[in-house]
PyMOL Python script that loads the backbone (N, CA, C, O; Angstrom):
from pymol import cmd

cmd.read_pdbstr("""\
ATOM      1  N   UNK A   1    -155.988 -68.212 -29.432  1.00  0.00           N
ATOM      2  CA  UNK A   1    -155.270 -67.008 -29.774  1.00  0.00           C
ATOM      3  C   UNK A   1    -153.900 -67.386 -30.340  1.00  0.00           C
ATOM      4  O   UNK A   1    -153.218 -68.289 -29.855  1.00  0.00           O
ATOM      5  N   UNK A   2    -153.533 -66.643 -31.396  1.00  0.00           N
ATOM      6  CA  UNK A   2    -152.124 -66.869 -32.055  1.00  0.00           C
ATOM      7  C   UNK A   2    -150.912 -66.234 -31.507  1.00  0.00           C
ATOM      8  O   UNK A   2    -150.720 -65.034 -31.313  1.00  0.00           O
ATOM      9  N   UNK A   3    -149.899 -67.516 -31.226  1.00  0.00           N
ATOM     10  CA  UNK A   3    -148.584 -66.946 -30.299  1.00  0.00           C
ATOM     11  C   UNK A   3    -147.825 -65.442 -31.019  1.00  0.00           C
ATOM     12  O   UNK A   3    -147.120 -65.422 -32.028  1.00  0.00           O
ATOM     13  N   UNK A   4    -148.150 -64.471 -30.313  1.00  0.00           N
ATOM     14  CA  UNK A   4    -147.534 -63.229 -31.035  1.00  0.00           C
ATOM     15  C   UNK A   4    -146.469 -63.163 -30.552  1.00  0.00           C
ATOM     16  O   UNK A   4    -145.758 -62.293 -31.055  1.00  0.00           O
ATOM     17  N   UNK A   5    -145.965 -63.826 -29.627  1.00  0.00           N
ATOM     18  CA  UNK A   5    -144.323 -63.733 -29.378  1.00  0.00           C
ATOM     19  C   UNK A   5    -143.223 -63.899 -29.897  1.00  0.00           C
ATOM     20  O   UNK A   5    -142.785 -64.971 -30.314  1.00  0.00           O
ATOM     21  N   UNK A   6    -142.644 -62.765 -29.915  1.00  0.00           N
ATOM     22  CA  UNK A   6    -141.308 -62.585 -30.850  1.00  0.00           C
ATOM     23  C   UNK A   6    -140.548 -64.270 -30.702  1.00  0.00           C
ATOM     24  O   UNK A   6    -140.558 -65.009 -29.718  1.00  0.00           O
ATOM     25  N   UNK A   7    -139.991 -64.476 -31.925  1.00  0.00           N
ATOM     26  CA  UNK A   7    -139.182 -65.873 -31.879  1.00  0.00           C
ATOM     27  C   UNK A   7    -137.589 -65.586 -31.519  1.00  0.00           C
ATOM     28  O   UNK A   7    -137.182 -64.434 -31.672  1.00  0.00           O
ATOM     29  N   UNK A   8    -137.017 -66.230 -31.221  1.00  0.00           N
ATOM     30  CA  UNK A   8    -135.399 -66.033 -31.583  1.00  0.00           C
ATOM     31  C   UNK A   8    -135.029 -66.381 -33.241  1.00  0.00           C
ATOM     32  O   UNK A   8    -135.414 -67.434 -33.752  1.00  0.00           O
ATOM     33  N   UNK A   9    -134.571 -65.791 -33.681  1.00  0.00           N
ATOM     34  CA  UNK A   9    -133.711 -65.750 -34.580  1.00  0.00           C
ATOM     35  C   UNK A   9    -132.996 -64.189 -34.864  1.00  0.00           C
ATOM     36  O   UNK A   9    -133.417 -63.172 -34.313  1.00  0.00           O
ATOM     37  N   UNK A  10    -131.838 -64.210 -35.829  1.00  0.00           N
ATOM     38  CA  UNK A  10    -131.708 -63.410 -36.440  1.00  0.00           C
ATOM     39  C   UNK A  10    -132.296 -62.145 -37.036  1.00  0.00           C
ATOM     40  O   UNK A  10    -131.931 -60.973 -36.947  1.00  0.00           O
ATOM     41  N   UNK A  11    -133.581 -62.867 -37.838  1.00  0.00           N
ATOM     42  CA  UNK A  11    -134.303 -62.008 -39.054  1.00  0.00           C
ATOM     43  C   UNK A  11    -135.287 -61.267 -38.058  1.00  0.00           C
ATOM     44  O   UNK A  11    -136.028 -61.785 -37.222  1.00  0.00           O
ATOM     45  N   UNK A  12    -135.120 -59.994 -38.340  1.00  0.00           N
ATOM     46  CA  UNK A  12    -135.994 -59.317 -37.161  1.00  0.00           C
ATOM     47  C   UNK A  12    -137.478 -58.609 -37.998  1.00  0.00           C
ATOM     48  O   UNK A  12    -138.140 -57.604 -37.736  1.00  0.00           O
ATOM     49  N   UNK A  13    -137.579 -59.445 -38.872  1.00  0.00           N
ATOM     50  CA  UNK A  13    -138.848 -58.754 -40.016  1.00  0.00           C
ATOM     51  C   UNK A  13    -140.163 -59.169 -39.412  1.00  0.00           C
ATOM     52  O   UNK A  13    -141.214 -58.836 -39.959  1.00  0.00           O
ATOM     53  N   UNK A  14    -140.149 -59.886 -38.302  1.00  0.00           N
ATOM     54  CA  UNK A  14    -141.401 -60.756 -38.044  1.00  0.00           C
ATOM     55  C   UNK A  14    -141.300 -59.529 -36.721  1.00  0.00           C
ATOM     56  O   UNK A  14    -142.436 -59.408 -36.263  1.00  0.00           O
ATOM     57  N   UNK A  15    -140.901 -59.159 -36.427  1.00  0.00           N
ATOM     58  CA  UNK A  15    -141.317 -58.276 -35.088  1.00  0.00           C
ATOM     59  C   UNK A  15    -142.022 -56.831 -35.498  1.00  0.00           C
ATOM     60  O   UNK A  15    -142.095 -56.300 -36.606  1.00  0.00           O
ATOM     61  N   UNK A  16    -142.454 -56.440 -34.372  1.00  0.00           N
ATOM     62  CA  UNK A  16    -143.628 -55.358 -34.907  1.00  0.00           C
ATOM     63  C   UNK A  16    -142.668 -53.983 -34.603  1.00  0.00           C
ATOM     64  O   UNK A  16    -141.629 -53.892 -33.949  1.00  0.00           O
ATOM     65  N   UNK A  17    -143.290 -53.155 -35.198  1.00  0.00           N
ATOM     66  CA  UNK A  17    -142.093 -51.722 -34.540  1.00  0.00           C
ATOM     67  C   UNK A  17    -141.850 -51.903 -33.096  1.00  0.00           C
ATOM     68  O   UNK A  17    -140.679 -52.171 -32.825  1.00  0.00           O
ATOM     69  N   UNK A  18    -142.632 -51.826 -32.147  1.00  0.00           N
ATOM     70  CA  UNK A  18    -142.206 -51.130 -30.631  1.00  0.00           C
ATOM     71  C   UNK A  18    -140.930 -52.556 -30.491  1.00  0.00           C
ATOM     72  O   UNK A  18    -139.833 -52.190 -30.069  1.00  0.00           O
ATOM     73  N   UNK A  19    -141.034 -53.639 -30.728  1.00  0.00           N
ATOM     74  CA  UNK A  19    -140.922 -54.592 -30.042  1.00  0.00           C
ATOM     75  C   UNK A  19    -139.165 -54.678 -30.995  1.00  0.00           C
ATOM     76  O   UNK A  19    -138.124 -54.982 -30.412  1.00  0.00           O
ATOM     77  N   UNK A  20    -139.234 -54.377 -32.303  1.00  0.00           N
ATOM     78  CA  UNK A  20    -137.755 -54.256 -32.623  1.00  0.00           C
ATOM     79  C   UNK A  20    -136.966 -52.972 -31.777  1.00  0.00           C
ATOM     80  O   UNK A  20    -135.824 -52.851 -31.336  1.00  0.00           O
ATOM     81  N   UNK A  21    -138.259 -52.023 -31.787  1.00  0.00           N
ATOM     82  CA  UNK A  21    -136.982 -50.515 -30.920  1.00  0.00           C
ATOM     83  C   UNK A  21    -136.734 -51.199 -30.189  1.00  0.00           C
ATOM     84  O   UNK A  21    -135.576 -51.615 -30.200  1.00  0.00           O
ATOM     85  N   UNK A  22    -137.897 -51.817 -28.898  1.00  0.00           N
ATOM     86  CA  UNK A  22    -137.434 -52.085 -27.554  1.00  0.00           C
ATOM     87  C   UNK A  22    -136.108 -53.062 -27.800  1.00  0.00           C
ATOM     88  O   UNK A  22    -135.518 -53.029 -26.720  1.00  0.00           O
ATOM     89  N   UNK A  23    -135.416 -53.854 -28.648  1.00  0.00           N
ATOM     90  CA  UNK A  23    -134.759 -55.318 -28.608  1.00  0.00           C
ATOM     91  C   UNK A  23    -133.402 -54.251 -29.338  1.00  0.00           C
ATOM     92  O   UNK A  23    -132.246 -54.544 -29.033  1.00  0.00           O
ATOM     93  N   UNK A  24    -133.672 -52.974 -30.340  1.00  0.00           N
ATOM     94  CA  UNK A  24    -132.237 -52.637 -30.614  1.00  0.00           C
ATOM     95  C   UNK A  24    -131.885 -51.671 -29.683  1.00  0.00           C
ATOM     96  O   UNK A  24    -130.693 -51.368 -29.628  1.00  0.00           O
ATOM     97  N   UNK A  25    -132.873 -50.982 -28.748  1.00  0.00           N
ATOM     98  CA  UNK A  25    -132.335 -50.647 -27.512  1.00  0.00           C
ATOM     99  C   UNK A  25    -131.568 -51.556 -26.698  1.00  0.00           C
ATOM    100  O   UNK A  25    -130.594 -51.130 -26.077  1.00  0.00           O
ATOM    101  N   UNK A  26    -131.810 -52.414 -26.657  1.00  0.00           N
ATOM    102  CA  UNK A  26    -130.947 -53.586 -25.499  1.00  0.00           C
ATOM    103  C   UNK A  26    -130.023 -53.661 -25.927  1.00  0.00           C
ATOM    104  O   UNK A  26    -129.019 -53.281 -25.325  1.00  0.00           O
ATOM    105  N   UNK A  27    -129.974 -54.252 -27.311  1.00  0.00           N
ATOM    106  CA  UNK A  27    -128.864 -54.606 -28.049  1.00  0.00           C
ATOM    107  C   UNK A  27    -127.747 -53.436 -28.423  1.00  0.00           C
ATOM    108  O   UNK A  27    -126.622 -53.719 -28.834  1.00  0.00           O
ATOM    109  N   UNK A  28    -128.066 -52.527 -28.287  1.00  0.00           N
ATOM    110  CA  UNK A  28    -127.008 -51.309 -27.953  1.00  0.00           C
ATOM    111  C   UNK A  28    -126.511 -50.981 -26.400  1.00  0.00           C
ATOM    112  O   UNK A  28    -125.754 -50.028 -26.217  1.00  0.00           O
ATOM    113  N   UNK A  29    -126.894 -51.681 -25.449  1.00  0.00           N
ATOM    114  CA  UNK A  29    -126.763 -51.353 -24.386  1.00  0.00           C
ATOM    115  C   UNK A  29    -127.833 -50.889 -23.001  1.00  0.00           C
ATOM    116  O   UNK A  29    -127.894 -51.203 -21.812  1.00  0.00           O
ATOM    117  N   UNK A  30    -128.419 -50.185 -23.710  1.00  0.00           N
ATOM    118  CA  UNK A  30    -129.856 -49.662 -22.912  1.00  0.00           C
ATOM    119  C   UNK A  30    -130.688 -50.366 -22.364  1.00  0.00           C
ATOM    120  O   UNK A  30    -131.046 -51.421 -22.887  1.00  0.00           O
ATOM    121  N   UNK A  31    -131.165 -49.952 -21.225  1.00  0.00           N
ATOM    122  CA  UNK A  31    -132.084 -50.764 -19.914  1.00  0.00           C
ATOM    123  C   UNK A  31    -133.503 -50.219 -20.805  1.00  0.00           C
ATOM    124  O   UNK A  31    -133.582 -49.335 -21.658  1.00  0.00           O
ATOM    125  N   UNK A  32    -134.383 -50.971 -20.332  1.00  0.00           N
ATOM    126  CA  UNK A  32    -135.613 -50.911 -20.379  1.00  0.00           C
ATOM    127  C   UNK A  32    -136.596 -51.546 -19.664  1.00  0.00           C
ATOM    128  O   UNK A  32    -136.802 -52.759 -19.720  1.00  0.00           O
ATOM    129  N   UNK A  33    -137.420 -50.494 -18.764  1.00  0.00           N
ATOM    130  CA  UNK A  33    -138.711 -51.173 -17.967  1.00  0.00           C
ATOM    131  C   UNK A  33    -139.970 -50.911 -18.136  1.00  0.00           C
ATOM    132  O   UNK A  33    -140.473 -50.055 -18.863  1.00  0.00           O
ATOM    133  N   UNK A  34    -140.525 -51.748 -17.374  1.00  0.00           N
ATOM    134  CA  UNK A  34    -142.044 -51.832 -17.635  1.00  0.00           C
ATOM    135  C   UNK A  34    -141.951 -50.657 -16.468  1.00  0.00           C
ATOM    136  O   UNK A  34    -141.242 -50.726 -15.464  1.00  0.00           O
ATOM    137  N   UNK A  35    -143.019 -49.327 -16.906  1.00  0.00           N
ATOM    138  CA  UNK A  35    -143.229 -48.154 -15.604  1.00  0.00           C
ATOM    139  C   UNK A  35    -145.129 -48.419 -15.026  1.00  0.00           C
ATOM    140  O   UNK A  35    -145.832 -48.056 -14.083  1.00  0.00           O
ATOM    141  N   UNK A  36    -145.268 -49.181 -16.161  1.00  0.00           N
ATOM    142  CA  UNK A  36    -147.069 -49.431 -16.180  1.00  0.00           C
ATOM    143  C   UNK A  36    -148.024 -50.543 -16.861  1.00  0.00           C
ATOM    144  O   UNK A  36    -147.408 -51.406 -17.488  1.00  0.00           O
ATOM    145  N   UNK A  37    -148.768 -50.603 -16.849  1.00  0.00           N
ATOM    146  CA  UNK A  37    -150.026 -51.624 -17.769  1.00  0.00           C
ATOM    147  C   UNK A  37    -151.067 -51.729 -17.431  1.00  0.00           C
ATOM    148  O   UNK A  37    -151.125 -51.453 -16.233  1.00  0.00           O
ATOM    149  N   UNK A  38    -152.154 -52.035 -17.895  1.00  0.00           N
ATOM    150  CA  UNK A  38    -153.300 -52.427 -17.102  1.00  0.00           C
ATOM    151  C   UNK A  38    -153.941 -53.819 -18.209  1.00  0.00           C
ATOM    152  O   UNK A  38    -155.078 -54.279 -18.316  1.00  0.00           O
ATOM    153  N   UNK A  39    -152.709 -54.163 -18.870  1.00  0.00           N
ATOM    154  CA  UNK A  39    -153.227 -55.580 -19.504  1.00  0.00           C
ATOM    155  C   UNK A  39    -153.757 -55.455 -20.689  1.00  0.00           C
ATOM    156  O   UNK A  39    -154.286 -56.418 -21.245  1.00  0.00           O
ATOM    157  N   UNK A  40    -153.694 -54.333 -21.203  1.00  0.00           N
ATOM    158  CA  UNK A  40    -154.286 -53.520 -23.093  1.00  0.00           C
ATOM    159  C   UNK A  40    -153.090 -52.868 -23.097  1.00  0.00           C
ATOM    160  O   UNK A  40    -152.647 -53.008 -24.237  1.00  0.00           O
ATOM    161  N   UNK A  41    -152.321 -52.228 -22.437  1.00  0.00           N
ATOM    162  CA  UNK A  41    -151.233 -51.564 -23.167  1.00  0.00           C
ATOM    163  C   UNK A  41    -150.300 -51.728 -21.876  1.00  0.00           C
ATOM    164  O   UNK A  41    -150.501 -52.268 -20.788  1.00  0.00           O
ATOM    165  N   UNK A  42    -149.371 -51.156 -22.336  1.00  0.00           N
ATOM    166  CA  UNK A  42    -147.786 -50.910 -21.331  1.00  0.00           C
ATOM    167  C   UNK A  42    -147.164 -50.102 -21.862  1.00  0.00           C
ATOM    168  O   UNK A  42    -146.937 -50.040 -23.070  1.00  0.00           O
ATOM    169  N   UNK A  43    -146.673 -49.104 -20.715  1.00  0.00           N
ATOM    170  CA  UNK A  43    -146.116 -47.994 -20.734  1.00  0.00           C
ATOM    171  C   UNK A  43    -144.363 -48.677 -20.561  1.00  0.00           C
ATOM    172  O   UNK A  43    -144.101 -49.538 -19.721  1.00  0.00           O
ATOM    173  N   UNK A  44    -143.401 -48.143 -21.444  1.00  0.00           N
ATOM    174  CA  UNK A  44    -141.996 -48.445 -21.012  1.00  0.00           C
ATOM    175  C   UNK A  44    -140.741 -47.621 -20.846  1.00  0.00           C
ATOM    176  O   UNK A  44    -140.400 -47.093 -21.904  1.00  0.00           O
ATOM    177  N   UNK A  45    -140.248 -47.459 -20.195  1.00  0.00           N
ATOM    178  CA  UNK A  45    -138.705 -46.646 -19.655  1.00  0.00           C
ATOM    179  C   UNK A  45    -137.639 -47.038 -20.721  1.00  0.00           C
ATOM    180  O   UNK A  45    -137.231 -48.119 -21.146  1.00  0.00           O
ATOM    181  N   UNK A  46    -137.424 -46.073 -20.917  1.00  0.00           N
ATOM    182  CA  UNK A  46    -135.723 -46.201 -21.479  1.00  0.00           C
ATOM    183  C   UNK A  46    -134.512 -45.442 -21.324  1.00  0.00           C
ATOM    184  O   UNK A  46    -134.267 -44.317 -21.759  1.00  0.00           O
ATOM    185  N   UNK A  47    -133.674 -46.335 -20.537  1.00  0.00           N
ATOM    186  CA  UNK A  47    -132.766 -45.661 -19.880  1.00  0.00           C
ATOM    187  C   UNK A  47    -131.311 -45.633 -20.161  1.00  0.00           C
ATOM    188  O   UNK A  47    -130.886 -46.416 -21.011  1.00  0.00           O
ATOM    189  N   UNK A  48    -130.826 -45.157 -19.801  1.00  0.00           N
ATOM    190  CA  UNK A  48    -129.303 -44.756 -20.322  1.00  0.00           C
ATOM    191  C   UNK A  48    -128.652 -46.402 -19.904  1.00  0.00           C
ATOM    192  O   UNK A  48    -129.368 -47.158 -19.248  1.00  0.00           O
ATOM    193  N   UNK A  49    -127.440 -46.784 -20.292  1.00  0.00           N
ATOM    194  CA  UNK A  49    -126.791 -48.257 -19.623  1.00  0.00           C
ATOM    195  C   UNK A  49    -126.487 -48.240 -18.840  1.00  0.00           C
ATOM    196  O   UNK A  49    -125.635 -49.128 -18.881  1.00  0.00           O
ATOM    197  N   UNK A  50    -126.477 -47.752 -17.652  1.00  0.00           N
ATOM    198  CA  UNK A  50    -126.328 -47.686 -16.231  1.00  0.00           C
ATOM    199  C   UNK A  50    -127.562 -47.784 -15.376  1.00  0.00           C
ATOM    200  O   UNK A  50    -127.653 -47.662 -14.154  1.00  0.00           O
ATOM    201  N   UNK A  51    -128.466 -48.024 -16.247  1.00  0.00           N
ATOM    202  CA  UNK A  51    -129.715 -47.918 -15.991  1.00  0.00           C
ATOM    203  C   UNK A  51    -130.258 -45.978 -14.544  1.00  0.00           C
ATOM    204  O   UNK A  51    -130.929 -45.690 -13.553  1.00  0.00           O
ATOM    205  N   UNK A  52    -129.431 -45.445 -15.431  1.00  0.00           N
ATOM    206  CA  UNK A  52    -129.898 -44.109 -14.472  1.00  0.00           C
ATOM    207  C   UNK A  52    -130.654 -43.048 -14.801  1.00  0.00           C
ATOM    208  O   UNK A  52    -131.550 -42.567 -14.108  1.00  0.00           O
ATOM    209  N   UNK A  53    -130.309 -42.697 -15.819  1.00  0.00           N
ATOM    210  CA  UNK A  53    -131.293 -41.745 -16.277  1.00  0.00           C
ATOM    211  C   UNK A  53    -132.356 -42.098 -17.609  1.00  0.00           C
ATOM    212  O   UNK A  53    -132.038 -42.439 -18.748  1.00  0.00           O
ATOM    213  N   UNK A  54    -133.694 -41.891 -17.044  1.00  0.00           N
ATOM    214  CA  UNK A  54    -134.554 -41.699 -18.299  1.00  0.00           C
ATOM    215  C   UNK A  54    -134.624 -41.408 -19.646  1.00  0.00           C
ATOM    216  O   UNK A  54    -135.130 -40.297 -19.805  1.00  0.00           O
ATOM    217  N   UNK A  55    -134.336 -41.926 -20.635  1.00  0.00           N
ATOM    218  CA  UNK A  55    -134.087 -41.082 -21.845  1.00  0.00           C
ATOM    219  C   UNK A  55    -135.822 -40.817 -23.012  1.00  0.00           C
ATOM    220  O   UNK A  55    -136.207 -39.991 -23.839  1.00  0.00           O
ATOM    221  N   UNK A  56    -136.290 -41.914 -22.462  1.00  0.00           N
ATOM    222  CA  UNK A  56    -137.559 -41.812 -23.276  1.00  0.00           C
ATOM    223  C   UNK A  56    -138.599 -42.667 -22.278  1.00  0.00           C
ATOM    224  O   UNK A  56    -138.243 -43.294 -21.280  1.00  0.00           O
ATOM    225  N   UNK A  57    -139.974 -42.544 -22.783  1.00  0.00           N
ATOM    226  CA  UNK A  57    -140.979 -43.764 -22.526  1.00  0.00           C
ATOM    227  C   UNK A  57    -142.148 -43.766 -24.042  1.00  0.00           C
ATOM    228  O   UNK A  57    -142.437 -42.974 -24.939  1.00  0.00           O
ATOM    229  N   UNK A  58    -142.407 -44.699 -23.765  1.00  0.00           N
ATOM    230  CA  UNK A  58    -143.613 -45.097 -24.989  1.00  0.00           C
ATOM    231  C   UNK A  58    -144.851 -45.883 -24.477  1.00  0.00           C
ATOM    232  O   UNK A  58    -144.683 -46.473 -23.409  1.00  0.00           O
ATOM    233  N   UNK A  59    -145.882 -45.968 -24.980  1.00  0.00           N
ATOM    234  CA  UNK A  59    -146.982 -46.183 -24.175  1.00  0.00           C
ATOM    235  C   UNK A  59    -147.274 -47.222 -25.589  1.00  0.00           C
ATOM    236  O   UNK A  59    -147.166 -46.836 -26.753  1.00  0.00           O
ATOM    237  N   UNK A  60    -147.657 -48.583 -25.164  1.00  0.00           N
ATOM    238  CA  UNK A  60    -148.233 -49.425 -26.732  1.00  0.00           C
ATOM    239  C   UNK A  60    -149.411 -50.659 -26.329  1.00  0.00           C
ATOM    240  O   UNK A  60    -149.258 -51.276 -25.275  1.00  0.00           O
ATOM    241  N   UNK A  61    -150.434 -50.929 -27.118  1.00  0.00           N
ATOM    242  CA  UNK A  61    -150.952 -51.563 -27.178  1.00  0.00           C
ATOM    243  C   UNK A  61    -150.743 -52.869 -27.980  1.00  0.00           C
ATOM    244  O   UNK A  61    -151.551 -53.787 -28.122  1.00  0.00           O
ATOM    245  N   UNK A  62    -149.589 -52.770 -28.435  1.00  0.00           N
ATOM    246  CA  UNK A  62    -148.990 -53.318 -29.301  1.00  0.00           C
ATOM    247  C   UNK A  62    -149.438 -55.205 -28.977  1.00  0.00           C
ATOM    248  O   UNK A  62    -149.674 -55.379 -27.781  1.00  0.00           O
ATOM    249  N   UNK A  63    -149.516 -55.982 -29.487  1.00  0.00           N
ATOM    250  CA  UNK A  63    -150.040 -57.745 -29.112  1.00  0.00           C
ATOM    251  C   UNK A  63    -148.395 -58.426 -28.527  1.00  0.00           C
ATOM    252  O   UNK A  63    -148.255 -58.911 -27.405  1.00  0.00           O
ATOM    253  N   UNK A  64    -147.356 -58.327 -29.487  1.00  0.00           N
ATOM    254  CA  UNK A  64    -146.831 -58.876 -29.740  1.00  0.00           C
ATOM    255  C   UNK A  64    -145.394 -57.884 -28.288  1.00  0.00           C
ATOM    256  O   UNK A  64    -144.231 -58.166 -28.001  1.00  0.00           O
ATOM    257  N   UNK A  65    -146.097 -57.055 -27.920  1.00  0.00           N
ATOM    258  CA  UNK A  65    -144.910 -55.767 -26.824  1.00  0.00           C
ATOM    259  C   UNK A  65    -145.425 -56.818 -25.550  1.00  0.00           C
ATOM    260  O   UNK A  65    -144.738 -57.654 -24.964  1.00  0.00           O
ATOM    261  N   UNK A  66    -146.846 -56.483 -25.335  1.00  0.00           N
ATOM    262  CA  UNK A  66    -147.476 -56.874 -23.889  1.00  0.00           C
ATOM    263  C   UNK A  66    -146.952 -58.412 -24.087  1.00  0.00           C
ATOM    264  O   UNK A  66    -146.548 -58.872 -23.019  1.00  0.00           O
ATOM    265  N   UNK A  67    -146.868 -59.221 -25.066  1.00  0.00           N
ATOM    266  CA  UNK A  67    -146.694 -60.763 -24.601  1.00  0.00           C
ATOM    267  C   UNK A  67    -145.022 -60.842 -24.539  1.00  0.00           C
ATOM    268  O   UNK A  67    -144.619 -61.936 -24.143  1.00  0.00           O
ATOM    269  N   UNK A  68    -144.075 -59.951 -24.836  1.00  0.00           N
ATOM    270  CA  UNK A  68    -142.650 -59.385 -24.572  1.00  0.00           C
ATOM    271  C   UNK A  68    -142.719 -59.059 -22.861  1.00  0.00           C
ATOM    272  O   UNK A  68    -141.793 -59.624 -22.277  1.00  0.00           O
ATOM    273  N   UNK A  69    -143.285 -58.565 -22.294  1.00  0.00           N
ATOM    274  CA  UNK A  69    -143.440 -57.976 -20.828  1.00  0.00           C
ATOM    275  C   UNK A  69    -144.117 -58.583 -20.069  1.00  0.00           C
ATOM    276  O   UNK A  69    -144.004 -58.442 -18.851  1.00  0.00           O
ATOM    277  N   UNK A  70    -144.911 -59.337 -20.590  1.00  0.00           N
ATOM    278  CA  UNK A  70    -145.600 -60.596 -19.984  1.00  0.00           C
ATOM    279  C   UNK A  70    -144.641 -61.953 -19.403  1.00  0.00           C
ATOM    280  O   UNK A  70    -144.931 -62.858 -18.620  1.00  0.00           O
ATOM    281  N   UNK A  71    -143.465 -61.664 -20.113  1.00  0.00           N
ATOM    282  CA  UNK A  71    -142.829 -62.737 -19.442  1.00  0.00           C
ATOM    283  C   UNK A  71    -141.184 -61.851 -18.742  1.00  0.00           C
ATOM    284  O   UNK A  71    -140.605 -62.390 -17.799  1.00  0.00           O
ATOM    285  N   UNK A  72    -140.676 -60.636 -19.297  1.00  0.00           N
ATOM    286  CA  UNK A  72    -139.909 -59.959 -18.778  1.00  0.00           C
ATOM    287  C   UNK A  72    -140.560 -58.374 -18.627  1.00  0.00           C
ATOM    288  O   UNK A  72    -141.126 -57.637 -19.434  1.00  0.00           O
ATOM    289  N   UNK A  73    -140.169 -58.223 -17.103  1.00  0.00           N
ATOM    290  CA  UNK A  73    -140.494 -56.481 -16.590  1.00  0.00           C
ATOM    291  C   UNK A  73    -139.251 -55.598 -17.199  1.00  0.00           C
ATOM    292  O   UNK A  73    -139.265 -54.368 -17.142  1.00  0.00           O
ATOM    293  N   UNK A  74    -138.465 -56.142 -17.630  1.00  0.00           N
ATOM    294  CA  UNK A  74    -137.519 -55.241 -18.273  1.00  0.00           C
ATOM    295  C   UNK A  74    -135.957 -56.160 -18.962  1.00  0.00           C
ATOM    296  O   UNK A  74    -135.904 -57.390 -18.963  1.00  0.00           O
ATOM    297  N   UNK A  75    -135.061 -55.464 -19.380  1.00  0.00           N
ATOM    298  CA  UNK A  75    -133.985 -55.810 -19.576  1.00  0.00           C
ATOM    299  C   UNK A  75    -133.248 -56.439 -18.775  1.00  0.00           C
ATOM    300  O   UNK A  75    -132.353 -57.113 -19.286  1.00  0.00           O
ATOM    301  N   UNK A  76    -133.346 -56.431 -17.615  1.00  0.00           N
ATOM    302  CA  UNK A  76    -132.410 -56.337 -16.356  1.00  0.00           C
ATOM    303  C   UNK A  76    -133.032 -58.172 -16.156  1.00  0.00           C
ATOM    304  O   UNK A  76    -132.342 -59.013 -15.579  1.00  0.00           O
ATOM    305  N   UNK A  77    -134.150 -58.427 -16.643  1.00  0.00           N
ATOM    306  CA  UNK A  77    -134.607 -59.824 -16.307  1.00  0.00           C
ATOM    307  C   UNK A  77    -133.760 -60.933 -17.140  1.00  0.00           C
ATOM    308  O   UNK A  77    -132.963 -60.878 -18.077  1.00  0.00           O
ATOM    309  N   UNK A  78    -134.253 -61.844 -16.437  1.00  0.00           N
ATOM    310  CA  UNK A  78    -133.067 -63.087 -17.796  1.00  0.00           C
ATOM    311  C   UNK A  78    -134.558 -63.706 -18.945  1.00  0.00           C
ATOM    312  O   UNK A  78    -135.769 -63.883 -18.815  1.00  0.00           O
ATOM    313  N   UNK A  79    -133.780 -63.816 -19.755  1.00  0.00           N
ATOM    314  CA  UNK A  79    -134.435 -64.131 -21.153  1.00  0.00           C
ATOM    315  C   UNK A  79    -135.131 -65.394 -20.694  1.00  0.00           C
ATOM    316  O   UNK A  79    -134.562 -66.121 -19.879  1.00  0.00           O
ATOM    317  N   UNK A  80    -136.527 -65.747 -21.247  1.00  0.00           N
ATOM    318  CA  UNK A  80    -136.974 -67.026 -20.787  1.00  0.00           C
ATOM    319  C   UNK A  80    -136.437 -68.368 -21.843  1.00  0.00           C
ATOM    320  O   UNK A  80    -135.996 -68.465 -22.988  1.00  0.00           O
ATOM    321  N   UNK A  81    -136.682 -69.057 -20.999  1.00  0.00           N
ATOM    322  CA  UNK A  81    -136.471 -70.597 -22.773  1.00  0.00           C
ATOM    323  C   UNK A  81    -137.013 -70.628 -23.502  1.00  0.00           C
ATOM    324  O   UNK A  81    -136.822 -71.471 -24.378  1.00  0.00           O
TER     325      UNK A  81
END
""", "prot")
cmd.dss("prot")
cmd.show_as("cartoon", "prot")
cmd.util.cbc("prot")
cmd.orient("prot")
């Protein structure tokens, strides 16, 4: 299977929609968690920067989201190497 995991860099053209919202949510401030999955999709929280109130969720099957959450349950986790 081909690594669909977002890379580090800059150029954010290689990421798929959910997976740039979820990363310019952070990058503005905003928490984000995993609320669900069953390993085909994941459901995710998005929350105000205090992490308190709900502002949205999105539900994705997305390849390249689940292998994003596969290694972090949310924002609040530390970035892997």
């Amino acid at each position: 299977m081909a690594d669909v995991r977002p890379r580090r860099t800059t150029d954010p053209s290689h990421l798929t929609e959910s997976v740039a919202m979820l990363l310019r949510w952070e990058l503005q401030g905003g928490v984000w968690r995993v609320l669900g999955g069953d390993g085909e999709q994941v459901t995710i929280g998005l929350f105000t920067c205090d992490a308190g109130e709900e502002m949205d969720r999105f539900t994705s099957a997305d390849e390249q989201l689940l292998a994003v959450v596969n290694e972090r349950s949310g924002s609040e986790d530390d970035l892997p190497d």
